[in-house]
N, C-alpha and C positions, 0 to 999 in steps of 0.2 A: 241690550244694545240693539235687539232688532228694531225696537219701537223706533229710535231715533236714526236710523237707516232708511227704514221706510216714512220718516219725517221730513228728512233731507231728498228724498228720490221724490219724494211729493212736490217740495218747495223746487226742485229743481227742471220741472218737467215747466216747457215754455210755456204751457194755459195758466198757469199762476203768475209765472213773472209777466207776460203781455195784462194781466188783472191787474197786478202790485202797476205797471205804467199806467193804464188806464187810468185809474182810480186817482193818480199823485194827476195825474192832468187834469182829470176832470176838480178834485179840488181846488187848482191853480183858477180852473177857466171857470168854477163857480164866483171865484175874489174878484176877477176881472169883469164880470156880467156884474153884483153884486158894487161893486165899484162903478162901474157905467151909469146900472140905475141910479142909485145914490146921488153920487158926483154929477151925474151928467142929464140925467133925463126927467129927473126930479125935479130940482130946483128949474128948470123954465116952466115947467107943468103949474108946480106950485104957482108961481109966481103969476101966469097967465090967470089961473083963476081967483087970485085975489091976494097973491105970498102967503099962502099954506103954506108952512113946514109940515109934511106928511109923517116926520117921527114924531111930532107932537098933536098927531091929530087923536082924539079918542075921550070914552067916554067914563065922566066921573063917577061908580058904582057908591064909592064912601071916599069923602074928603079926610084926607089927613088930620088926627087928630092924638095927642097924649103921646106927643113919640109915635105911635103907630102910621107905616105909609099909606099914602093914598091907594084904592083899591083901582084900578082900570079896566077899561077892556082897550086897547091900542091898534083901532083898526084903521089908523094910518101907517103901521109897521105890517101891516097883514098886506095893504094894496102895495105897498112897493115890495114885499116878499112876492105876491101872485106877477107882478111887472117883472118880477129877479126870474121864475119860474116860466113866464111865457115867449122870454128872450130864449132860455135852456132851450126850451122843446125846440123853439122856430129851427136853431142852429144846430142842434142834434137832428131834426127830421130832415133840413135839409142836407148834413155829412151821409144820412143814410140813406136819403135818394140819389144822391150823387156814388157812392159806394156801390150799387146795385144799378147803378146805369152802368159803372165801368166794369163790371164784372158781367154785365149781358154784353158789353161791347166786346170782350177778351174771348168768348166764347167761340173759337172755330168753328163755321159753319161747315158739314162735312159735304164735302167734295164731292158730285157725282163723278161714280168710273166712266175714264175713257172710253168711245167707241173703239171695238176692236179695228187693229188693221187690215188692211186687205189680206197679208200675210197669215197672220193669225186665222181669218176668215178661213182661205184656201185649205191651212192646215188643220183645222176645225172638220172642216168637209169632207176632205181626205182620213182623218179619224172617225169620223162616223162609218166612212164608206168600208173602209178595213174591218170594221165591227161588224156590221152585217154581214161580211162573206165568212 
């Protein structure tokens, strides 16, 4: 039983559960980019340069033949995976510049000490003076 004790005190420690969130969001917000491209930024793209459909762009290595499929290489799924891929970075780089600004901003700057007061001064002087006698 110890295995599964120290299985459960692993799972339960917040750096795994803050991973297990991470991780369900970023696959949420890959469907959403992924969906954007697709749905949204494709089809005018395509369309501007001549109505390409970019999932059917690609090149014939061996035509279909006896039942057997066509062989491809599909490097209109590739440019809108690298489109799906440079939307990620732009908006991950920017949450993590934005992250590390607010975390320089949070930063207390330390305080220089008060000049002492007159008081303190006098009794300052007064303590030294006792010392040497």
């Amino acid at each position: 039983m110890g295995m599964v004790n120290e299985f459960k005190q692993f799972v339960a420690r917040g750096n795994v559960m803050d991973m297990a969130v991470g991780v369900i969001v970023g696959i949420a917000f890959g469907q959403v980019v992924a969906s954007l491209v697709g749905d949204v930024l494709m089809p005018p793209i395509g369309l501007l340069i001549g109505g390409v459909d970019f999932s059917e762009l690609a090149f014939v290595l061996r035509e279909a033949e006896n039942g057997m499929a066509a062989v491809t290489v599909n490097y209109g799924i590739f440019i809108k995976r690298v489109v799906d891929f440079l939307i990620i970075a732009a908006v991950v780089f920017a949450a993590i510049k934005m992250i590390t600004r607010l975390q320089h901003k949070e930063e207390p700057k330390a305080a220089e000490p008060a000049a002492p007061s007159n008081e303190e001064r006098l009794l300052a002087e007064i303590r030294d003076l006792l010392k040497t006698r």
